[in-house]
PAZAPA-4460 file (N, C-alpha, C; in steps of 0.05 Angstrom, whole numbers, plus 32768, in hexadecimal, padded with zeros to 4 digits):
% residues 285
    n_x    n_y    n_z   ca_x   ca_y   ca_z    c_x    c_y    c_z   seq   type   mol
   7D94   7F77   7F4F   7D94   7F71   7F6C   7D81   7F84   7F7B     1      X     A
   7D70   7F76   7F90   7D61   7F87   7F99   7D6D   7F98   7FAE     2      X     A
   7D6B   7FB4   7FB8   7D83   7FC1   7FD4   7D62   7FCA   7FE1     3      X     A
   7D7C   7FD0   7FF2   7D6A   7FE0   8012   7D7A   7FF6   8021     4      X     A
   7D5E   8005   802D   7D70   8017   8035   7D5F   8035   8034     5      X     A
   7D6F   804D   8038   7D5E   8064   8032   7D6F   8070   8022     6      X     A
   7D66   808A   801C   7D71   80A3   8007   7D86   80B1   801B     7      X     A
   7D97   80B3   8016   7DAF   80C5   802B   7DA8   80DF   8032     8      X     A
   7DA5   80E0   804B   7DA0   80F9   805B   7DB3   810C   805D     9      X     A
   7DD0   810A   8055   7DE1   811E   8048   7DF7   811B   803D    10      X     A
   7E0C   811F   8042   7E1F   8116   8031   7E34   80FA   803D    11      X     A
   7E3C   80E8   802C   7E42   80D1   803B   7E5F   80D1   803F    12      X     A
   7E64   80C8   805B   7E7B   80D1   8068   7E8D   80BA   8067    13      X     A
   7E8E   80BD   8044   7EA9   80A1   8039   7EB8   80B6   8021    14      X     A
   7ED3   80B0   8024   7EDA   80C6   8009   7EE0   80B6   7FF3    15      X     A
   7EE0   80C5   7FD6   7ED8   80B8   7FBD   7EF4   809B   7FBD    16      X     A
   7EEC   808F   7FBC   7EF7   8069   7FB9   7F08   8067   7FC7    17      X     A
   7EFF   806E   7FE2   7F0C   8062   7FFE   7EF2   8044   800D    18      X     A
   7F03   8042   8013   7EF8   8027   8024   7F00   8025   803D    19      X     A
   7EEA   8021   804E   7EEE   8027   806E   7EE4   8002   807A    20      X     A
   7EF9   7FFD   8087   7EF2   7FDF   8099   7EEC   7FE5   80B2    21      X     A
   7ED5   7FD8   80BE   7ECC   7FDD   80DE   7ECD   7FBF   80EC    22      X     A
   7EE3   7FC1   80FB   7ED9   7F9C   8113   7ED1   7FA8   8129    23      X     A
   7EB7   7F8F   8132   7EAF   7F9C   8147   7EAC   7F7F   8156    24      X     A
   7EB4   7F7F   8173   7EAE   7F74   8188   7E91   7F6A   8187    25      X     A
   7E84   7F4A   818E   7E6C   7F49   8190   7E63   7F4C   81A7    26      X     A
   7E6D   7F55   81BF   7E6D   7F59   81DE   7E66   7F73   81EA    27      X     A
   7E4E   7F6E   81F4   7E47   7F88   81FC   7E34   7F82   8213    28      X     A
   7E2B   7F99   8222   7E21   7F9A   8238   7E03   7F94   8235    29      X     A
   7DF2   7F8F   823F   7DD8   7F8F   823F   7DC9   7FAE   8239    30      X     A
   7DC8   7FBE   8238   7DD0   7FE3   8238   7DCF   7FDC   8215    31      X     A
   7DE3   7FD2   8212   7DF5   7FE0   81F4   7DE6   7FCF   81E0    32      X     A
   7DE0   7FAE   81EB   7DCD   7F9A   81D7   7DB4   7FAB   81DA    33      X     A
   7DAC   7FAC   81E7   7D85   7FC3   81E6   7D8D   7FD6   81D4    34      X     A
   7D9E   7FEB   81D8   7DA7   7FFF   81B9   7DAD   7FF5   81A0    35      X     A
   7DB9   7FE3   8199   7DBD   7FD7   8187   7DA3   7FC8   817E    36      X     A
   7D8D   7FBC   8190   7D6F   7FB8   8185   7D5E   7FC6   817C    37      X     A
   7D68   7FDA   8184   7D57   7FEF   8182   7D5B   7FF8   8161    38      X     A
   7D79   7FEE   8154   7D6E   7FF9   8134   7D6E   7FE9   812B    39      X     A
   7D62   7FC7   8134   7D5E   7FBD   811C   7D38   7FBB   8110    40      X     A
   7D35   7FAD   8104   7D1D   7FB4   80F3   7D08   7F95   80FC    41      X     A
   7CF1   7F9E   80FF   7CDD   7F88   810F   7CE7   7F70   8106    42      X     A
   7CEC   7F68   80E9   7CF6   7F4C   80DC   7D10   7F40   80E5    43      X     A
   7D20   7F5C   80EA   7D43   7F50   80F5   7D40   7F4B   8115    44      X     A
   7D28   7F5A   8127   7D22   7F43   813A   7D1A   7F2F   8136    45      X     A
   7D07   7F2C   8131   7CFA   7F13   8131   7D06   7F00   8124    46      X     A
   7D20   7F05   8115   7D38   7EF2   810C   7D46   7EEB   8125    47      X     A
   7D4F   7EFF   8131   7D60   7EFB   814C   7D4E   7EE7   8163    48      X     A
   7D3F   7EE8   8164   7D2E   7EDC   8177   7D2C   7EC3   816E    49      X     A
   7D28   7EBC   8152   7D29   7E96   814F   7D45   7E92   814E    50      X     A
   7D5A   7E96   8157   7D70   7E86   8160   7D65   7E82   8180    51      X     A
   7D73   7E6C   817B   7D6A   7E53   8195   7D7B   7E5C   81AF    52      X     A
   7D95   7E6B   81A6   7DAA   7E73   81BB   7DAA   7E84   81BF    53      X     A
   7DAC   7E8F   81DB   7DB4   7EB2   81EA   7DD1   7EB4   81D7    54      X     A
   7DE3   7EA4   81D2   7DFA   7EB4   81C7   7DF8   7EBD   81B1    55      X     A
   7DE6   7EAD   8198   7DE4   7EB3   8185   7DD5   7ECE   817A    56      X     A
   7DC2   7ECC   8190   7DAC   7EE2   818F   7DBD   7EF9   818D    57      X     A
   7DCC   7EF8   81A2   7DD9   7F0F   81A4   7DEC   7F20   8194    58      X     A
   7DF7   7F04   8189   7E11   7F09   816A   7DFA   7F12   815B    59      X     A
   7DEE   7F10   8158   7DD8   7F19   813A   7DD4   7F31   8140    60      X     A
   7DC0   7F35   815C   7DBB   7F58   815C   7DD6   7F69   815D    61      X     A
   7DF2   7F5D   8160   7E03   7F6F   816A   7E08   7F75   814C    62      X     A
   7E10   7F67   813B   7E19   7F5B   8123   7E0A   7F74   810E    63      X     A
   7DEF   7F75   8114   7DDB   7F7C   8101   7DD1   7F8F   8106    64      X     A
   7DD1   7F98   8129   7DD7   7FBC   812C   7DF0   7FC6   8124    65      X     A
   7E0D   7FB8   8127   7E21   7FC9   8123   7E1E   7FD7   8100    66      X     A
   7E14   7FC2   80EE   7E11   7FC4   80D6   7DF7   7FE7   80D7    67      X     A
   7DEF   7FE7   80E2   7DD9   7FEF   80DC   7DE4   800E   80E4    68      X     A
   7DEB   800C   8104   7E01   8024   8105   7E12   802E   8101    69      X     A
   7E2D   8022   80E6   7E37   802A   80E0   7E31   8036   80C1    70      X     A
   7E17   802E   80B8   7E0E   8034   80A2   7DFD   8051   80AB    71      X     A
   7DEC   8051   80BE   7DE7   806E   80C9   7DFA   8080   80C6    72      X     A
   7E14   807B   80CC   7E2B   8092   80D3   7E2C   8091   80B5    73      X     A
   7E38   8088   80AA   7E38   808E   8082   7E2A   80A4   8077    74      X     A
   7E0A   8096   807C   7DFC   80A3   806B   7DEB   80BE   8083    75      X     A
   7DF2   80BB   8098   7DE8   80D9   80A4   7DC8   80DA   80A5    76      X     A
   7DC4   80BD   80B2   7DAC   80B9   80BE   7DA1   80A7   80CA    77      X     A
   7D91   809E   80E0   7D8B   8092   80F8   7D8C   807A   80E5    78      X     A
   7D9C   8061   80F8   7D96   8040   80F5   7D83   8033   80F2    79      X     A
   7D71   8036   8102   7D56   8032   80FF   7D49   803B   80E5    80      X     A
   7D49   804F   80D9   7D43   804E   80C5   7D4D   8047   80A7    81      X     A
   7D55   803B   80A1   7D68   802B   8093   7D5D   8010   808D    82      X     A
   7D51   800A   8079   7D43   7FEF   806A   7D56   7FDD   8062    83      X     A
   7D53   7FCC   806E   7D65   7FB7   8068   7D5C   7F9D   805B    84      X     A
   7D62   7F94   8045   7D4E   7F7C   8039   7D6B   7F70   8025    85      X     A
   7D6B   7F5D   801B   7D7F   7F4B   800C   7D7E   7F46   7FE6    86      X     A
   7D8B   7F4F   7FDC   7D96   7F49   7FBD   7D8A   7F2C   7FC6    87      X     A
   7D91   7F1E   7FA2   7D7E   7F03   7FA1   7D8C   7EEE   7FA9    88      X     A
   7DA4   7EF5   7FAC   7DBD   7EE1   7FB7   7DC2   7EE2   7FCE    89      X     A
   7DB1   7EF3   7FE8   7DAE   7EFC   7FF9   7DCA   7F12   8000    90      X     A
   7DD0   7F1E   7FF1   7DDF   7F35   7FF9   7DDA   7F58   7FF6    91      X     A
   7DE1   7F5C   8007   7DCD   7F7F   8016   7DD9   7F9C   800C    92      X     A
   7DC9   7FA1   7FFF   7DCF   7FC0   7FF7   7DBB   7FC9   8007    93      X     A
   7DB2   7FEA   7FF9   7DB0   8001   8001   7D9A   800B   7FEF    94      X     A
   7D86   800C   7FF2   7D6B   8013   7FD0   7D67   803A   7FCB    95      X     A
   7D69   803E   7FC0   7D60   8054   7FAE   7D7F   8062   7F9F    96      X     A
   7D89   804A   7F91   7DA4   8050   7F89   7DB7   805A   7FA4    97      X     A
   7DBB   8057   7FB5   7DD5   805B   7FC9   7DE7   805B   7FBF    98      X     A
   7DFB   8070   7FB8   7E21   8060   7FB1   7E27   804E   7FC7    99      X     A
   7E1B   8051   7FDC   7E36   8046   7FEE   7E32   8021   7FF0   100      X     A
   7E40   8015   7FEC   7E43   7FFC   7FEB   7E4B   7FEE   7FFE   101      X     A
   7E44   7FD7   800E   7E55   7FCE   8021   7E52   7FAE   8028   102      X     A
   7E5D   7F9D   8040   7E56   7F89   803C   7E5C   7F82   8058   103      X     A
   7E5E   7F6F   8064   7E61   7F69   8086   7E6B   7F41   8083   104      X     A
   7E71   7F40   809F   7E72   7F22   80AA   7E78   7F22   80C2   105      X     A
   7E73   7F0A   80CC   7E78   7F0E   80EF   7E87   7EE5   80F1   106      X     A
   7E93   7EE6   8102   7EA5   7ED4   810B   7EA9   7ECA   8123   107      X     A
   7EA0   7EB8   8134   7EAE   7EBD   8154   7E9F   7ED8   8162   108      X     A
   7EAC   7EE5   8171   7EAC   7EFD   817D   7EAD   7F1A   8167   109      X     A
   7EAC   7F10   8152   7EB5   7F2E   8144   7EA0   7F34   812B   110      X     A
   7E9D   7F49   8124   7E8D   7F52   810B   7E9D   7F6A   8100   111      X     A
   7E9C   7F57   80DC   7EA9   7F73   80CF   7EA0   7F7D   80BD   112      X     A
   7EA8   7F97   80B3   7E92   7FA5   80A0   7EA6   7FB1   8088   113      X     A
   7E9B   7FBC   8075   7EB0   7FC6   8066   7E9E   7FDA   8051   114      X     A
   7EA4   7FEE   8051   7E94   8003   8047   7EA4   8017   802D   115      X     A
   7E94   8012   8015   7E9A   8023   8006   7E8B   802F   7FEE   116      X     A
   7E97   8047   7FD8   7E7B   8055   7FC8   7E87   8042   7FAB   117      X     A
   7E6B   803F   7F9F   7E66   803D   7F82   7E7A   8020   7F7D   118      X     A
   7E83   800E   7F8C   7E84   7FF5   7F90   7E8C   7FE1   7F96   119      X     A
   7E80   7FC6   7F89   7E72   7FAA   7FA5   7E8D   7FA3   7FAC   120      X     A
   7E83   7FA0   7FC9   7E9C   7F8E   7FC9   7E96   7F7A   7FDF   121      X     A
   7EA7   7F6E   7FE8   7EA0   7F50   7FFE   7EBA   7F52   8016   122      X     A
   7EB9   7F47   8023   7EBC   7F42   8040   7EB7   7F24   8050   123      X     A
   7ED6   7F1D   805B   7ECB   7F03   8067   7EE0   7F0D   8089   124      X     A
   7ED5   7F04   8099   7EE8   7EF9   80B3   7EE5   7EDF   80B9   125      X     A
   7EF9   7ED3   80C6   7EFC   7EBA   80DC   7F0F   7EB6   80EB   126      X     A
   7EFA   7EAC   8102   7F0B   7EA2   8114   7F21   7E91   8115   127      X     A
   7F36   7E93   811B   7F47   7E7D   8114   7F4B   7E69   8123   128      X     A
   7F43   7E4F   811E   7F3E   7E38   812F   7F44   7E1B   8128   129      X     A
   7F4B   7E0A   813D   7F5D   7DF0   8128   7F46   7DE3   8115   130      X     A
   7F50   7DD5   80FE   7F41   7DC3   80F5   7F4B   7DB2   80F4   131      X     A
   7F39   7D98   80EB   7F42   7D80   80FB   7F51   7D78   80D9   132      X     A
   7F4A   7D7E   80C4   7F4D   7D7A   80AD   7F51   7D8A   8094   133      X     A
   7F59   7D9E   8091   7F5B   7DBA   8086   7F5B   7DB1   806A   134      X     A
   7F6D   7D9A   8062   7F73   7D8E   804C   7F5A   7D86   803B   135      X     A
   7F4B   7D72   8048   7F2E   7D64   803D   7F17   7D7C   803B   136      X     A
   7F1B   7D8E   804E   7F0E   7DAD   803B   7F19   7DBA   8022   137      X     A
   7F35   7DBD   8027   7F38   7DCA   8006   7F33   7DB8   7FEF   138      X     A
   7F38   7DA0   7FF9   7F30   7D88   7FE4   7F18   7D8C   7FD3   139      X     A
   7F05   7D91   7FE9   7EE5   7D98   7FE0   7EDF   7DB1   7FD3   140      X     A
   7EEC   7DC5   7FE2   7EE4   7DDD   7FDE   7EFA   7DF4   7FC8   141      X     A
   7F13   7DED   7FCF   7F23   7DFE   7FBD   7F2A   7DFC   7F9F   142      X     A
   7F3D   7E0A   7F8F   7F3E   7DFA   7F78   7F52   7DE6   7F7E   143      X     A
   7F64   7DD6   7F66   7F70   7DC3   7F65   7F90   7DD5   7F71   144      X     A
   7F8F   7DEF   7F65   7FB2   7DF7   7F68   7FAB   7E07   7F8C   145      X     A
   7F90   7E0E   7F91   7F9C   7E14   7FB2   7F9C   7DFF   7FC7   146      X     A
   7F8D   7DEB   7FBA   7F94   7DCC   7FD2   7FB3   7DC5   7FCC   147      X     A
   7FBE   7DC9   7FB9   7FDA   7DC1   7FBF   7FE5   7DCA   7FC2   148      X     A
   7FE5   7DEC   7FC3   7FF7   7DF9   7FD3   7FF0   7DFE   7FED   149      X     A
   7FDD   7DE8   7FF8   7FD5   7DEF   8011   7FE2   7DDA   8021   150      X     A
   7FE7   7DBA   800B   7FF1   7DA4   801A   800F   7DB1   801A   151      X     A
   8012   7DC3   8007   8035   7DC2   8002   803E   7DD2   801D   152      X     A
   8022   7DDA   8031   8034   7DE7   8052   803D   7DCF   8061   153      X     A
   804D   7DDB   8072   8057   7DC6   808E   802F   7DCE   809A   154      X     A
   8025   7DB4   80A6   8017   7DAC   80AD   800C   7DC3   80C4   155      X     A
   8021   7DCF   80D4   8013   7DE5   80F0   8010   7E03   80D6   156      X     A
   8018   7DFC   80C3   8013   7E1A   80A7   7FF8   7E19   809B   157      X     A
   7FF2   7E07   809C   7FDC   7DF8   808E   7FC6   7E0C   809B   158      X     A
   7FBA   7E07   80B2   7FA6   7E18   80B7   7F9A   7E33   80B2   159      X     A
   7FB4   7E44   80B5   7FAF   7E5F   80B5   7FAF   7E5E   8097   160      X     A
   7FC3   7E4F   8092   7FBB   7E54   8064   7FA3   7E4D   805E   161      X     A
   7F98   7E3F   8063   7F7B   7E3C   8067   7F60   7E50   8063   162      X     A
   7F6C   7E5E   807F   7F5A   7E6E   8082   7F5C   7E8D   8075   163      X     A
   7F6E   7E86   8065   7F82   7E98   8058   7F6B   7E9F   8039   164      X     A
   7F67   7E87   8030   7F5B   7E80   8017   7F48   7E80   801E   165      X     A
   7F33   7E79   8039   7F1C   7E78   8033   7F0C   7E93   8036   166      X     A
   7F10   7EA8   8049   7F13   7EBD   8049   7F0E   7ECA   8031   167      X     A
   7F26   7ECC   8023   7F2C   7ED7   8001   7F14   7ECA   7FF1   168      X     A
   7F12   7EB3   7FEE   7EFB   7EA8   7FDF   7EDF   7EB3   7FE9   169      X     A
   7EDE   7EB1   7FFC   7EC6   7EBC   800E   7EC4   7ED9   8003   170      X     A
   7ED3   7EE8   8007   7ED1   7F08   8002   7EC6   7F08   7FE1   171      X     A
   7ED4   7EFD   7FCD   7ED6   7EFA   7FB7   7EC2   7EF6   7FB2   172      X     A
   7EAE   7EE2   7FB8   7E92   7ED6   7FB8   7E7D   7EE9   7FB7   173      X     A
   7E81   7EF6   7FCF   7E70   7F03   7FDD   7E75   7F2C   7FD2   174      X     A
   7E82   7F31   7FC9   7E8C   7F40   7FB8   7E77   7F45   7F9D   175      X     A
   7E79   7F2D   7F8D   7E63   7F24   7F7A   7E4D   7F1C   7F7E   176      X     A
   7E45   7F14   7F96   7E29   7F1F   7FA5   7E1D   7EFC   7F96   177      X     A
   7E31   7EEB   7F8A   7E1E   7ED1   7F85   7E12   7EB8   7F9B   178      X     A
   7E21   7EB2   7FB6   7E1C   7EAF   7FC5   7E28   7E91   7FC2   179      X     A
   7E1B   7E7A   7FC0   7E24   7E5C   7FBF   7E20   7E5B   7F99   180      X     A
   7E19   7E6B   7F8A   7E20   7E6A   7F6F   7E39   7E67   7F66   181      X     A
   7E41   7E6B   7F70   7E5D   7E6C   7F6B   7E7B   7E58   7F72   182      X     A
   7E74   7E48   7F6C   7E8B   7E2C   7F75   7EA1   7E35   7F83   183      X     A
   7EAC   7E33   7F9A   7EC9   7E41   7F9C   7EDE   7E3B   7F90   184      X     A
   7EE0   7E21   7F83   7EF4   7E15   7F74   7EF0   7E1D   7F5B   185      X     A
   7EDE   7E30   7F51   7EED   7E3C   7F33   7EF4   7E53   7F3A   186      X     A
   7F0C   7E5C   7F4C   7F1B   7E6C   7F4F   7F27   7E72   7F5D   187      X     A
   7F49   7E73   7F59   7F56   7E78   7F6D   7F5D   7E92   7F76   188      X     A
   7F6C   7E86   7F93   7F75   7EA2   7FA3   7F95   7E9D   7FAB   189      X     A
   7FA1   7EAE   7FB3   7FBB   7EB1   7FBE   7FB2   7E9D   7FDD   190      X     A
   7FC7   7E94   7FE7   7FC7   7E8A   8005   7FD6   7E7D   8010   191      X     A
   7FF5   7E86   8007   800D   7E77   8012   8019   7E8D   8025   192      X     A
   8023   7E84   803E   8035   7E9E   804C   8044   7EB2   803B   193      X     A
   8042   7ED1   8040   804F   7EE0   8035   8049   7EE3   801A   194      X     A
   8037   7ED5   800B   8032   7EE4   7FF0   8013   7EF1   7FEE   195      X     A
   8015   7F08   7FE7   8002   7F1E   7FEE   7FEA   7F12   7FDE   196      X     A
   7FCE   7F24   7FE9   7FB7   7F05   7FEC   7FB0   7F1F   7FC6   197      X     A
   7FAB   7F09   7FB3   7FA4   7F0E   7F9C   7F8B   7EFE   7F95   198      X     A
   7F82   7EFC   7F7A   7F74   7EE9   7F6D   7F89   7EEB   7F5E   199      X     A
   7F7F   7ED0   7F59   7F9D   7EC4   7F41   7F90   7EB2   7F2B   200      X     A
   7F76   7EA3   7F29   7F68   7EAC   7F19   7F4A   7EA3   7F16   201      X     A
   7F37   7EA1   7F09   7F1B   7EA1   7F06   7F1D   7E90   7EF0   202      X     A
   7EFD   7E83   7EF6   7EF9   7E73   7ED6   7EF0   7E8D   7EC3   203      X     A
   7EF1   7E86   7EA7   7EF4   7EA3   7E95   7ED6   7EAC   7E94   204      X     A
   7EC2   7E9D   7E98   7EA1   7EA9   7E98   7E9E   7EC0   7EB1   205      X     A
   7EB3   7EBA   7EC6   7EB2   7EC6   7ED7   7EB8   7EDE   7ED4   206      X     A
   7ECD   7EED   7EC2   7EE4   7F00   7EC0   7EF9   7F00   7EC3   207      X     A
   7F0A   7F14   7ECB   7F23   7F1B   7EC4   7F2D   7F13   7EE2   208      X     A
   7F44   7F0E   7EEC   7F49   7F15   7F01   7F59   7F22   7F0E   209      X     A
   7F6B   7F2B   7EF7   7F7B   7F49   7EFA   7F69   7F5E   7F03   210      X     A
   7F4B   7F5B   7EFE   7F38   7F74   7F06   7F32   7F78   7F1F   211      X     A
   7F3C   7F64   7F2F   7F2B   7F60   7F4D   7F4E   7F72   7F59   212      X     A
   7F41   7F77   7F76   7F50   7F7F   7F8D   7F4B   7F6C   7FA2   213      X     A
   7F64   7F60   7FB4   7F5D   7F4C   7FCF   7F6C   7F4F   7FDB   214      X     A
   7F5E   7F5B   7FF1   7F78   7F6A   8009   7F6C   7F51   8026   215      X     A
   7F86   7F4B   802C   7F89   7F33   804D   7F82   7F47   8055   216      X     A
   7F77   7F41   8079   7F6F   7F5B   8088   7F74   7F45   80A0   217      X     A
   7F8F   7F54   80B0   7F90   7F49   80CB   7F7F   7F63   80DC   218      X     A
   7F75   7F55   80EB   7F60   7F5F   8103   7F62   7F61   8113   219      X     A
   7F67   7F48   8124   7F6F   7F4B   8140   7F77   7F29   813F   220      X     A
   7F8D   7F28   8158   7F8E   7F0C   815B   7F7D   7EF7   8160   221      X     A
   7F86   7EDF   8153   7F6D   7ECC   8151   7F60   7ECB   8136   222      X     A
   7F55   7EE8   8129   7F49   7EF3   810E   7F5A   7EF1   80FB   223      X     A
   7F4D   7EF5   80E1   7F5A   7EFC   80CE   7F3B   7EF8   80B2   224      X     A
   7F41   7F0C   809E   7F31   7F15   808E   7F3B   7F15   8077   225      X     A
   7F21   7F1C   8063   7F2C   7F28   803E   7F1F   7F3A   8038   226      X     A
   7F26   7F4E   8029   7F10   7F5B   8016   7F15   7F5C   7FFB   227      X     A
   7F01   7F5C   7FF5   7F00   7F59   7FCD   7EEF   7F70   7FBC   228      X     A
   7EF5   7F7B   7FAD   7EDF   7F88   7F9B   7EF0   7F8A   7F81   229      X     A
   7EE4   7F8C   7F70   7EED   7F93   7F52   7EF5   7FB4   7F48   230      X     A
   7F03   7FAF   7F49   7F0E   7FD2   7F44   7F2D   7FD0   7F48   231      X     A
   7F3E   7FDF   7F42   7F4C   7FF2   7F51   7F57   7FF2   7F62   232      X     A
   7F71   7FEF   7F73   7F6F   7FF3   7F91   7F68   8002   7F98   233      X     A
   7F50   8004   7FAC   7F49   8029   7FB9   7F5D   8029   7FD8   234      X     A
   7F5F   8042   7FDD   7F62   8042   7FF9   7F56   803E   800C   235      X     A
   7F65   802D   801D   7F53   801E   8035   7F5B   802B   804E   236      X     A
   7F45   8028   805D   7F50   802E   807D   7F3E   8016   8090   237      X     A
   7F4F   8012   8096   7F4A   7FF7   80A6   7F49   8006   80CA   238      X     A
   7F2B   800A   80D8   7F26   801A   80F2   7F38   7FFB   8102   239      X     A
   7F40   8000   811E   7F42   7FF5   812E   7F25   7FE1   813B   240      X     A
   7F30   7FCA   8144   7F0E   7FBE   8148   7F07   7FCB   8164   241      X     A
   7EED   7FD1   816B   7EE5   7FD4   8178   7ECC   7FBE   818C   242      X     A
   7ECB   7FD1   81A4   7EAA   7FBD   81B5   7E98   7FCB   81A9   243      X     A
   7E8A   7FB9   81A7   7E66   7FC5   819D   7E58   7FDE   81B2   244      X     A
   7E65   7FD7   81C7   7E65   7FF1   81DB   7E68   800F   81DA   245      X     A
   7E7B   8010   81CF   7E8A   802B   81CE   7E8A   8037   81A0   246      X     A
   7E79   801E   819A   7E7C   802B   817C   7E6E   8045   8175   247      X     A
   7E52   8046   8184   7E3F   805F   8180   7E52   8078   8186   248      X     A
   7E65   8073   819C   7E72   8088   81A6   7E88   8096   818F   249      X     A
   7E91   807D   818E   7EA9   8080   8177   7EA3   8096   8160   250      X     A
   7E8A   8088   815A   7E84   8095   813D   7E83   80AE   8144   251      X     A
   7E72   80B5   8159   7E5F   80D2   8162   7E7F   80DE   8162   252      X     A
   7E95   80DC   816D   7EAB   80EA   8174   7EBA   80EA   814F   253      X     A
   7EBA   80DC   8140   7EC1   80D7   8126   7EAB   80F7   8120   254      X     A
   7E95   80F2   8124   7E82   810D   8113   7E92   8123   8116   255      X     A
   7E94   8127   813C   7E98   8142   8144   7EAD   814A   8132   256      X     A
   7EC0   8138   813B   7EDD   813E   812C   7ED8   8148   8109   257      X     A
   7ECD   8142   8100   7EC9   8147   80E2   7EC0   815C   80E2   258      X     A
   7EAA   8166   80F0   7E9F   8181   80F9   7EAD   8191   80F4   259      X     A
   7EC1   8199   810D   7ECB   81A8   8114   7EE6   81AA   80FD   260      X     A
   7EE9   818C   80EB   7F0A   819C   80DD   7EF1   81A2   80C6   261      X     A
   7EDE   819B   80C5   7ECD   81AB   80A7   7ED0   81CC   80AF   262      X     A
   7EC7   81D2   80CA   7EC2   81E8   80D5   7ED9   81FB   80D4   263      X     A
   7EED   81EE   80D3   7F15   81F8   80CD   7F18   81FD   80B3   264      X     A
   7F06   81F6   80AD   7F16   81F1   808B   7F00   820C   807C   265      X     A
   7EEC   820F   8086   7EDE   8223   807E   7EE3   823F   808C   266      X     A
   7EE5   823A   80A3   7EF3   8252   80AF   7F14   825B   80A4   267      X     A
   7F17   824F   809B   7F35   8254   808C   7F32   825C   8077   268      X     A
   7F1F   824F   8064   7F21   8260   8045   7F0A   8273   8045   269      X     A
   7EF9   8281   805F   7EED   8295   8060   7F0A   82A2   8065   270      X     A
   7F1F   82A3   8071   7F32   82B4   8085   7F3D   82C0   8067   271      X     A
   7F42   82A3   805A   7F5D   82AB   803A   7F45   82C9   802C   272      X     A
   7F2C   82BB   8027   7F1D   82CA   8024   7F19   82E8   8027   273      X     A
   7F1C   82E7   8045   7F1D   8308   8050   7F2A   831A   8043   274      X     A
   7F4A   8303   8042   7F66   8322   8047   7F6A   8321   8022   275      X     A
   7F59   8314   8013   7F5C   8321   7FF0   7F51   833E   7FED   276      X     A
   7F64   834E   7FE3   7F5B   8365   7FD1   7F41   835F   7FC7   277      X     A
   7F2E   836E   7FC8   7F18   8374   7FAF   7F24   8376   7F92   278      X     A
   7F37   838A   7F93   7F3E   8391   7F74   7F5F   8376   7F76   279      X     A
   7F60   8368   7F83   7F77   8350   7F78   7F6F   8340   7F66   280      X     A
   7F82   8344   7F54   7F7C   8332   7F3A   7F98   831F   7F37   281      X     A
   7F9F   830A   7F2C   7FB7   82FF   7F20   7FBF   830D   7F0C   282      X     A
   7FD9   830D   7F11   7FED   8319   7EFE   7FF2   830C   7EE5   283      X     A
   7FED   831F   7ED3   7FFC   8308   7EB8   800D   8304   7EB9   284      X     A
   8012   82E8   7EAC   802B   82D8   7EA5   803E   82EB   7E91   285      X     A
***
């Protein structure tokens, strides 16, 4: 896979196999869309500019600066400089070996991100919205055992199970970085109320599917999400969503704060430091 990106300008502010989720508002002031243009790269304008719509335009630069500035705060250096180019399945790393791994989507009003080291993983949101036919999609798109546990809802269940599975499949996809390679119907997912969102299973060329992790991710109302990567469960922290407004701020106040308890934590084991004897040694056992 080809990545993008730069060499880390210091140390990256993710701890070892944690995973951090960011939603962000696509609404922002005219002020906050010019800052947010300002890191993307001549090509990701000139992408933004052939959409035909002011709204779209706007979801993209908001969408594709937030990406850009939350990957600055990681790796501990300006947005703008940050190469951004696409794997062959069109999915986006980081080039000169980066650990840090990540993946994004945007939905409606919202964009989410999901950030973690040494690996892939995927990410879906959506909006939740009626369909006219929820059924004649899984028909097409799911395998055979989640269209029928999708007819087996009362009909107003149906939707959100829906969006339940596509999500999960989505994350799962996109995880493996294959893109439309990947049939969604050779593999299932969890997506009945109340049973926690799993893979349950893969065709066998694929792998194992005891190996994968798939965590639901409620967001905000209206939303709802998945994340997938192969590993382990790591620890997640799922940020509150924010406006595209106030994220620069967020973060900058996220630094200070780290600062200052780094700054605690060194001033403390200089202090333990101080009050040791020179000649203190441990006692034998």
């Amino acid at each position: 896979m080809d990545e993008f990106g730069i060499r880390e300008a210091g140390p990256i502010r993710l701890g070892w196999r944690e995973v951090q989720i960011w939603g962000v508002w696509l609404t922002a002031s005219d002020a906050a869309l010019a800052d947010f243009r300002s890191t993307l790269s001549f090509e990701e304008r000139r992408r933004a500019e052939r959409f035909r719509f002011e709204n779209l335009r706007r979801s993209y630069t908001l969408s594709r600066g937030g990406l850009r500035i939350l990957l600055g705060h990681y790796l501990g250096c300006p947005p703008n400089e940050i190469e951004l180019t696409c794997g062959p399945k069109g999915k986006p790393a980081l080039r000169n070996s980066s650990r840090i791994r990540f993946n994004a989507s945007h939905s409606g009003e919202m964009a989410l991100y999901a950030f973690t080291v040494g690996c892939e993983l995927g990410v879906d949101v959506e909006q939740l919205r009626k369909l006219d036919d929820p059924e004649s999609i899984a028909a097409r798109f799911f395998s055979t055992a989640e269209a029928a546990e999708l007819r087996s809802l009362k009909p107003d269940d149906r939707g959100s199970a829906f969006f339940r599975c596509w999500t999960r499949k989505e994350a799962y996809v996109k995880a493996i970085g294959d893109g439309l390679a990947i049939p969604l119907n050779r593999f299932q997912v969890t997506l009945l109320p109340g049973i926690p969102a799993r893979v349950v299973q893969i065709a066998s060329e694929m792998g194992i599917a005891a190996d994968w992790t798939l965590d639901h991710l409620e967001l905000a109302p209206g939303y709802l999400g998945a994340l997938a990567y192969r590993d382990s469960r790591r620890p997640t922290a799922i940020q509150p969503t924010v406006r595209a407004d106030v994220l620069r701020d967020i973060l900058e106040a996220k630094n200070r704060n780290q600062e200052v308890n780094s700054g605690c934590h060194k001033r403390s084991a200089n202090v333990e430091e101080s009050c040791k004897s020179p000649g203190d040694k441990p006692i034998p056992g």
